[in-house]
Wavefront OBJ file of the C-alpha trace (Angstrom):
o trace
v -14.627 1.349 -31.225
v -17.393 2.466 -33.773
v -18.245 5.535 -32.066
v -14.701 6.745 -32.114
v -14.689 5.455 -35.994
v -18.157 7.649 -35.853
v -19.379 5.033 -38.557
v -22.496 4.729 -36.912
v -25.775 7.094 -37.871
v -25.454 10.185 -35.904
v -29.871 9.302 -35.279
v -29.624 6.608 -32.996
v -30.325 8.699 -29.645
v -32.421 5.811 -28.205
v -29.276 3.339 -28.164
v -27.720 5.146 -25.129
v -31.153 6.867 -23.991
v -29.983 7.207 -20.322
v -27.246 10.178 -21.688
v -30.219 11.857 -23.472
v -30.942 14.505 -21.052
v -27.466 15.786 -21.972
v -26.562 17.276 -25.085
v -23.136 16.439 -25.431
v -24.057 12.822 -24.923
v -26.925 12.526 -27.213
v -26.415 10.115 -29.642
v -24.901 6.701 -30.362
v -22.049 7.645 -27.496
v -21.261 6.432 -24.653
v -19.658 9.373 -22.545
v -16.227 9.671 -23.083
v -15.229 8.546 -19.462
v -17.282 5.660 -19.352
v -16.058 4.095 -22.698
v -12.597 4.725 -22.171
v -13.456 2.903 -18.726
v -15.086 -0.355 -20.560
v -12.166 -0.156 -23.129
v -9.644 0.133 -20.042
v -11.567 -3.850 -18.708
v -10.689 -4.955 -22.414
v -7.070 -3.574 -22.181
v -6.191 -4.997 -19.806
v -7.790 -8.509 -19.798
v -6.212 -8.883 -23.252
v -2.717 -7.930 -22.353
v -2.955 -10.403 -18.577
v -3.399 -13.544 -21.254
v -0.385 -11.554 -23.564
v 2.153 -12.456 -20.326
v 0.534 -15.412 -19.126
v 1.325 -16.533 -22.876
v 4.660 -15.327 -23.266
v 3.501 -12.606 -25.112
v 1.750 -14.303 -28.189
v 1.641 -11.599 -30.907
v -2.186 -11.928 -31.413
v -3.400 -10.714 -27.685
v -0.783 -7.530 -28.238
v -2.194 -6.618 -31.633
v -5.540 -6.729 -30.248
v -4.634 -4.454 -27.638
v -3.384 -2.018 -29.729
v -7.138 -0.356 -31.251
v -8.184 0.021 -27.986
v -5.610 1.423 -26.378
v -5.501 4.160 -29.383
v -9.496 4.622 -28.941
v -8.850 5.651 -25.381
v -5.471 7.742 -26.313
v -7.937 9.529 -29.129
v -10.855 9.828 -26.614
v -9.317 13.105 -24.681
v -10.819 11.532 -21.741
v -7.989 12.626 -19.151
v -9.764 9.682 -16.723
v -9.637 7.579 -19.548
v -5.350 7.854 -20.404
v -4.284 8.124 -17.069
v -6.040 4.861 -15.940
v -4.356 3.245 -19.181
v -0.992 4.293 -17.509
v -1.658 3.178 -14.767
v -3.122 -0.514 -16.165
v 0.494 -0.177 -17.891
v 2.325 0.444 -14.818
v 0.528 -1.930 -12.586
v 0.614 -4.714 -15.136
v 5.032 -4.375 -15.196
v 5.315 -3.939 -11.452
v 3.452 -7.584 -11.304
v 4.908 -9.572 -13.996
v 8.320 -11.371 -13.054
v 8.962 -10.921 -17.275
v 9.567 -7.297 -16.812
v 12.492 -7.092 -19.727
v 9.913 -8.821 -21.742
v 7.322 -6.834 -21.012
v 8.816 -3.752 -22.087
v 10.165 -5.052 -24.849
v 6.710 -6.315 -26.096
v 4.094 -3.730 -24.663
v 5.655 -0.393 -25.342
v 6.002 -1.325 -29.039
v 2.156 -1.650 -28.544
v 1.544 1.707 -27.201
v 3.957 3.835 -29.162
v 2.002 1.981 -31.672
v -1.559 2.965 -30.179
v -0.411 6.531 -30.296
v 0.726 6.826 -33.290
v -2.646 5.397 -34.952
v -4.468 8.203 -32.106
v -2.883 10.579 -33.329
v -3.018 10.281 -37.337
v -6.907 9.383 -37.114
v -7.140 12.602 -34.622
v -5.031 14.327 -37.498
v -7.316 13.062 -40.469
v -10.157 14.095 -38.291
v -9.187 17.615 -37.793
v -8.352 17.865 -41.704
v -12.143 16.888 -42.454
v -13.525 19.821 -39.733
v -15.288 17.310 -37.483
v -14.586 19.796 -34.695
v -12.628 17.347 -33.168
v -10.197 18.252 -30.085
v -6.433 18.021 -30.718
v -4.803 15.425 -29.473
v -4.096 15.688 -25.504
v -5.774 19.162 -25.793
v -7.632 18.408 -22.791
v -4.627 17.035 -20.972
v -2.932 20.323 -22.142
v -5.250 22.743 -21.116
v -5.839 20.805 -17.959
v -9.354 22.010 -16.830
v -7.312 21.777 -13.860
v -8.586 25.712 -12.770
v -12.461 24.476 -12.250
v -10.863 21.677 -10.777
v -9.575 23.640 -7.891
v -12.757 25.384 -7.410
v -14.649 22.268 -6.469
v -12.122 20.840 -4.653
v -11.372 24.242 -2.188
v -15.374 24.195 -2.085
v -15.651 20.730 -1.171
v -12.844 20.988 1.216
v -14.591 24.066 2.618
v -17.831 22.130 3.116
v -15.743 19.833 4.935
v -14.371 22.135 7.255
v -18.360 23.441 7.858
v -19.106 20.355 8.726
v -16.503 17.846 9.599
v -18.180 15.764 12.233
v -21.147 14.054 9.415
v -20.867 15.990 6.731
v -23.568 17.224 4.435
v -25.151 13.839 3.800
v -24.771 11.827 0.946
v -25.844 12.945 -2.233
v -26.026 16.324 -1.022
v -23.142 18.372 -2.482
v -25.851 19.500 -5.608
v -27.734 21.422 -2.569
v -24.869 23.289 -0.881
v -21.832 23.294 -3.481
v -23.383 27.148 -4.809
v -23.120 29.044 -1.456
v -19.271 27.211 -0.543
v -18.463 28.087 -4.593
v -19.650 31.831 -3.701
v -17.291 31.935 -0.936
v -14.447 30.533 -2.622
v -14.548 33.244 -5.557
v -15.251 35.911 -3.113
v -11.951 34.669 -1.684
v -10.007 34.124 -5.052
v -11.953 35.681 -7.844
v -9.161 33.896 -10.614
v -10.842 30.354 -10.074
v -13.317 29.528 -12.671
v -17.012 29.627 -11.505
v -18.588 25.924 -11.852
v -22.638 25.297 -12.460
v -24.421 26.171 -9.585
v -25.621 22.433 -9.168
v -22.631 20.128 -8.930
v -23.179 16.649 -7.830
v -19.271 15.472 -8.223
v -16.232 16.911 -6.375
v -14.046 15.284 -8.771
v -12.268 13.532 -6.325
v -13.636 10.842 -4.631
v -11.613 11.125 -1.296
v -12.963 14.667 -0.786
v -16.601 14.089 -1.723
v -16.374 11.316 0.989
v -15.116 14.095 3.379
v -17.330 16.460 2.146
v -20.598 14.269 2.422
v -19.788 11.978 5.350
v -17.819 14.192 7.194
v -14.846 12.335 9.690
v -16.592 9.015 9.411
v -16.810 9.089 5.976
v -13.281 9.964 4.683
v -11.835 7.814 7.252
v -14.207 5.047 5.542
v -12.482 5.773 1.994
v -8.743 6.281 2.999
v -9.240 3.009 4.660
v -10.789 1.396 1.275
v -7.485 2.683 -0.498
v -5.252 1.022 2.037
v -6.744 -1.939 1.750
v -6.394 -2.545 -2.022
v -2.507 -0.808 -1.716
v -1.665 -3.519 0.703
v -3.612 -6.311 -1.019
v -1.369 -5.183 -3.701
v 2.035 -5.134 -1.893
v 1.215 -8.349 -0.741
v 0.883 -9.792 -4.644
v 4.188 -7.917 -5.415
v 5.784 -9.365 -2.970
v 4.515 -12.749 -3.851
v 5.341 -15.320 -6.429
v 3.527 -14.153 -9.755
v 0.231 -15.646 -8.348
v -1.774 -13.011 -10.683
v -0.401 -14.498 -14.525
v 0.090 -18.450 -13.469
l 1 2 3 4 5 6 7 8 9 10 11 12 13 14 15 16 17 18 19 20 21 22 23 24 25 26 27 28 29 30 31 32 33 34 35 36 37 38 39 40 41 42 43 44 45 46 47 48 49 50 51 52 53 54 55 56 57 58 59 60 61 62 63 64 65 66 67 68 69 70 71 72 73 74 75 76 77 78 79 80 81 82 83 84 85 86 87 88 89 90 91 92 93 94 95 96 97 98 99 100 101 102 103 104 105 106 107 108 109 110 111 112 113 114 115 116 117 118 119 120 121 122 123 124 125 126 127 128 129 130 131 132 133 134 135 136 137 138 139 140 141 142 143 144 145 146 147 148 149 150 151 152 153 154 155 156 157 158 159 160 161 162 163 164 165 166 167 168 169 170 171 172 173 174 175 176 177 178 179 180 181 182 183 184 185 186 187 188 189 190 191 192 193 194 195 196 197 198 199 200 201 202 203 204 205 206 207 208 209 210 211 212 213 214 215 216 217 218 219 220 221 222 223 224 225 226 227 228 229 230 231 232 233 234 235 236 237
């Protein structure tokens, strides 16, 4: 919360020394991502006591700052896990009339404190991004040039993959072929160690083996949480 306030000394590099190596993360910051990610644990711990206390007023107005820190962040990652906490958190509850009638006040709330504060920042030339820029924009075009390069290391090797960790070392010569073959994509670093999706870096890097390994992760937690759905409301009481 006090980064996004930026009320702390922009000279504090040593705080968060593991980001120094990277510019945009030197500094009192965490990276974007990752704070939206620990304010995402505090969302959503403080609005499971909200329903398990029939929405008491004091765990909802606690939610709200956070959930308009990670609405401010432009951290795509960031929002659309928040939606999702959001979503998960109604399909679970038995209260779900209550639940809408308490949380969305919350958010429209949160958003509406993102986006003056994003406003005021943007009056004062911080440099800061408009609001849902990101989301706007997308950055959806370098997207697809990892993921068609990933997909097309895949493909190279499907059986076991490039190895783990190993997508830095061959993700230049697959992104050459895929601008040969579409030269509108956007060209990425030459050393990329993230695929952006975690399915098809599994594929990529483990081959068969390893994507089967992932997809059978995901189906574990979906069904764990059918299972809770379909249950009495185990997760609040």
């Amino acid at each position: 919360l006090l980064q996004t306030f930026q009320v702390l000394p922009e000279d504090q590099q040593s705080m968060f020394a593991i980001w120094s190596y990277m510019p945009r993360f030197v500094g009192p910051l965490l990276q974007p991502n990752f704070a939206s990610l620990m304010l995402s644990i505090v969302v959503v711990s403080l609005l499971i006591q909200a329903v398990r206390t029939s929405f008491q007023k004091v765990w909802l107005m606690a939610s709200v700052l956070p959930c308009a820190v990670i609405i401010a962040s432009n951290s795509r990652s960031g929002i659309l896990l928040l939606v999702l906490i959001l979503l998960a958190l109604f399909c679970l509850t038995k209260e779900r009339k209550n639940y809408l009638l308490h949380v969305v006040p919350m958010v429209l709330a949160s958003i509406a404190i993102a986006l003056l504060w994003n406003l005021s920042l943007q009056d004062m030339g911080t440099g800061e991004l408009a609001l849902a820029s990101r989301i706007a924009e997308g950055g959806f075009s370098d997207r697809l040039t990892i993921w068609q390069s990933s997909i097309q290391l895949f493909l190279e090797h499907p059986w076991f993959g490039i190895g783990y960790g190993n997508l830095a070392s061959y993700y230049a010569l697959a992104q050459g072929d895929v601008l040969a073959a579409d030269p509108n994509l956007y060209e990425m670093d030459a050393v990329t160690y993230w695929s952006h999706n975690v399915v098809l870096q599994f594929f990529a890097e483990g081959g068969v083996l390893g994507g089967i390994a992932i997809l059978v992760l995901f189906f574990a937690v979906a069904r764990k949480l059918w299972q809770l759905m379909q249950a009495e409301d185990v997760v609040f009481h």
